[in-house]
C-alpha positions in Angstrom: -112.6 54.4 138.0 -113.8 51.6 135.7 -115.0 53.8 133.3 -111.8 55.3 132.8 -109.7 51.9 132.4 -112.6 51.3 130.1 -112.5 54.7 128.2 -108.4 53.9 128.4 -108.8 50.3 126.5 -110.4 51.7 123.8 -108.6 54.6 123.2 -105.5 51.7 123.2 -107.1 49.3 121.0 -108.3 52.3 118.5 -104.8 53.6 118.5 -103.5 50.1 117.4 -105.9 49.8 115.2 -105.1 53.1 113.3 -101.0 52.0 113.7 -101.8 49.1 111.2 -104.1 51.0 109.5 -101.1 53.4 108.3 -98.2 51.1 107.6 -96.6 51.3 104.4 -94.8 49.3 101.6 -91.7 50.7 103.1 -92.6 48.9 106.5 -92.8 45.5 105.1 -90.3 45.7 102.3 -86.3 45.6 103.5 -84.1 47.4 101.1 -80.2 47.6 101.4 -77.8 48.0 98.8 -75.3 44.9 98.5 -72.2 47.5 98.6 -72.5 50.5 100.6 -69.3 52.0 98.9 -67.5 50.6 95.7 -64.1 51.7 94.4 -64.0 52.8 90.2 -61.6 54.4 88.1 -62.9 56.5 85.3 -64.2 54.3 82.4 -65.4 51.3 84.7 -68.6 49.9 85.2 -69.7 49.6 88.8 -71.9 47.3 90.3 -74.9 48.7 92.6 -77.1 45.4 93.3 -79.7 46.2 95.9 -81.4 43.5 97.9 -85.0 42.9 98.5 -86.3 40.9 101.7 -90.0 40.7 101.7 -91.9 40.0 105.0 -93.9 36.5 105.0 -97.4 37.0 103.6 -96.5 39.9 101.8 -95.3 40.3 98.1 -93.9 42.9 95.0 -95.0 42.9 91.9 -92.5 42.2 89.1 -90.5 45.0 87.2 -93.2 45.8 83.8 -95.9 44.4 85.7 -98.7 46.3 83.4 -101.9 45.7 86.3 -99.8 46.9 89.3 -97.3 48.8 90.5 -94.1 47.1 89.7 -90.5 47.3 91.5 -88.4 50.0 89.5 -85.3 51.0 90.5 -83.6 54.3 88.9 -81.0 56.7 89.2 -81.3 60.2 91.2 -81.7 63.3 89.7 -78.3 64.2 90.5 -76.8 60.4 89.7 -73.3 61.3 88.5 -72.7 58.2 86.4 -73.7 57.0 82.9 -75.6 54.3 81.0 -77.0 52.6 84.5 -78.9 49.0 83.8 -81.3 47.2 85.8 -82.0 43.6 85.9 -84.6 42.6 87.6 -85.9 39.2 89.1 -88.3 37.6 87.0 -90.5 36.5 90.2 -93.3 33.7 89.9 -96.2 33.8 88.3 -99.6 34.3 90.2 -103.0 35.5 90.9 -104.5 38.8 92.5 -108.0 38.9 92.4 -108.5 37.0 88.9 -105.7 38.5 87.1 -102.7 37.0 86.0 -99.4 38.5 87.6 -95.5 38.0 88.3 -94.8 38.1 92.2 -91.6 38.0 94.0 -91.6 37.1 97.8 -89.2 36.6 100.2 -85.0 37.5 99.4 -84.8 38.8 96.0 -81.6 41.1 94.5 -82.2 43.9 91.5 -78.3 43.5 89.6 -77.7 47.0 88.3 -74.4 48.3 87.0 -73.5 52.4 85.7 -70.3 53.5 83.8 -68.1 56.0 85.7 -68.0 58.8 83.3 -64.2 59.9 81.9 -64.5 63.6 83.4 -65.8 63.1 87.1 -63.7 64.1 89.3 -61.8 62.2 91.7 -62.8 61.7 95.3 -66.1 60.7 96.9 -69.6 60.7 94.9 -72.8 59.7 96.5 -75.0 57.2 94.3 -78.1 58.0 94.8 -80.8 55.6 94.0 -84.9 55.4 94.2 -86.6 52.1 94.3 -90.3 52.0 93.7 -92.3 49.2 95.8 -95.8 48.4 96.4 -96.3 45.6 98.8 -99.2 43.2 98.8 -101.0 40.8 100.4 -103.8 38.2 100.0 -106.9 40.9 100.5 -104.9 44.5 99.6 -102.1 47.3 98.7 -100.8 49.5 100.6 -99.7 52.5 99.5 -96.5 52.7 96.9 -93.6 54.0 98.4 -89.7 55.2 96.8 -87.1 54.0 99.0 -84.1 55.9 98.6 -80.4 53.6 98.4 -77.1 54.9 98.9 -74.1 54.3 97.9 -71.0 55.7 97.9 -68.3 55.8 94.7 -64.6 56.3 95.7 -63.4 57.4 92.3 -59.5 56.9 92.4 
């Protein structure tokens, strides 16, 4: 019997020990859009802001970052709109292992904006976005991830 509860223990511990092993950027990083629908008529420019919240200990590399992978955010394939811009937080500057780098930790918002095209029809149209993170910490990366964000457009 006290082998088993043993044998039991360590199959636990190995099992949470593989668990940690596999999380991803996507586990640490929080992404939501700030409007989950938005209201256009043909010829505006919409906003579709999408908001970051970074776990403690853990950051993302700044948009352009040209040693790592940095946060990019960009339209669908099938993204019905036009002319979509991204501004990105400029982060802080820092240091993973000797080089240089731009971090952002903690709350951070991506401002991006598309034009609503003169010929889409009205109705509903899903926005489709993909946001590229790879979360850090002090000793290593884990795996990039594309988080897809959704919103809707009520064209009128």
């Amino acid at each position: 019997m006290r082998k088993t509860v043993i044998a039991l223990a360590l199959v636990a511990a190995l099992a949470t020990a593989a668990a940690a092993a596999l999380k991803g950027s996507a586990d640490v990083v929080g992404v939501e859009p700030v409007q989950v629908s938005v209201q256009a008529s043909a010829g505006q420019r919409v906003q579709l802001d999408v908001k970051l919240d970074i776990e403690r200990s853990w950051h993302l590399y700044a948009h352009g970052d040209t040693n790592f992978i940095g946060v990019n955010l960009v339209p669908a394939e099938d993204f019905p709109l036009a002319d979509f811009r991204a501004e990105y937080p400029k982060g802080h500057e820092g240091e993973f292992f000797d080089m240089k780098v731009w971090m952002l930790e903690g709350k951070n918002t991506i401002e991006a904006s598309a034009l609503v095209p003169a010929g889409l029809d009205a109705g509903r149209h899903a926005l489709d976005l993909l946001l590229t993170v790879q979360a850090c910490d002090d000793k290593t990366c884990l795996a990039p991830v594309d988080v897809p964000v959704k919103v809707t457009l009520i064209l009128q």
